[in-house]
Structures are given as structure tokens and as C-alpha cells.
N, C-alpha and C positions, 0 to 999 in steps of 0.2 A: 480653315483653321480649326473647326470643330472637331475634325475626323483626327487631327491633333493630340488633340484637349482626349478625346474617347480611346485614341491609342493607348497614350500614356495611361490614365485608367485602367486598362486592363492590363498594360504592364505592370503595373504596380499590384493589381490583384492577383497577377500569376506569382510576383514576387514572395507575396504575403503568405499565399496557398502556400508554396514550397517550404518556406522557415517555419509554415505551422506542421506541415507534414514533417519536416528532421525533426522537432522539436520533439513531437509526440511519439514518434518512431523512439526516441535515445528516452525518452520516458518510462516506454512498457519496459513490462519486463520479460527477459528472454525465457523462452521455452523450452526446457531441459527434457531431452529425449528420456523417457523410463530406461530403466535396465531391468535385466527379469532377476526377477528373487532365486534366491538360492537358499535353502535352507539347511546347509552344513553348520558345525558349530564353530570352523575354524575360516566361514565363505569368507568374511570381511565386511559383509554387507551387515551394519547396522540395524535396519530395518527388518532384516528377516531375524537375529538373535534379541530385538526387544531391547535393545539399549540403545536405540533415537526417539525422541518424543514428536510427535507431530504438531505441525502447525498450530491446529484445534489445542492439542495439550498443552502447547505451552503458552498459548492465551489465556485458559482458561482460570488461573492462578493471580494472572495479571487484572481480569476483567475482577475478579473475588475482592481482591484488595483496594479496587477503585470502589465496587462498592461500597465495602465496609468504612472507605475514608468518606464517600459521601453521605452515609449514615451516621460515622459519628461526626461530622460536621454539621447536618441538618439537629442532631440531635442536643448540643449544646447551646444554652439559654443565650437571648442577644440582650445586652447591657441594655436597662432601661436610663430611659435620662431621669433628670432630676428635675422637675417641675415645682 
């Protein structure tokens, strides 16, 4: 009856393994093959004429303004009580 009880067990961690493995697999994210640059002014490729922002660039705008809300947040007085 043990070898039972020990089967099951491991069926169930095979089970587990696998819905962790799809799970994680539909998570990442997919890998987009490069394309090579082209620098004509009429290629189409964004990238090479300087009118797509990069990743970095367009966080960096985002990361500015958080600071700035958490400075002026840190930087406003907190209501004293009245004793």
C-alpha cells in the first residue's frame, strides 16, 4: 500500500512540474528576431531615421515624474494634532 501512497506522490509532482512549466513558458516574453538596419530615409525602419524612442527612453520621463511626486510628497508638512 505504501508504493501506492509514493506513486501518487510523484504523480502529482509530475503534475505540478508541468502547469508550473506552461505557466512560466506563456509568461516570458517572446524573443523577437533583430532585422538589420537600414539607413535610407525612405527604409521604414523607425529605428534607423530616429523617430522610435527606446525602451531606456521612454522610462526615463516616467522614472522623473515619480520622483518628483515623491519629493513633493515627502516634502509637505504632516498635520500636527492638537494636544
Amino acid at each position: 500500500m505504501r508504493i501506492f501512497g509514493y506513486a501518487a506522490l510523484l504523480l502529482a509532482l509530475v503534475i505540478v512540474a508541468l502547469l508550473a512549466k506552461n505557466q512560466l513558458s506563456a509568461t516570458l516574453p517572446a524573443v523577437v528576431p533583430a532585422q538589420p538596419a537600414t539607413t535610407g530615409p525612405g527604409s521604414g525602419n523607425a529605428a534607423a531615421n530616429g523617430s522610435a524612442i527606446s525602451a531606456p527612453g521612454q522610462a526615463k520621463p516616467i522614472q522623473q515624474q515619480y520622483k518628483e511626486a515623491l519629493d513633493a510628497a515627502l516634502q509637505t508638512p504632516r498635520p500636527m494634532p492638537d494636544e
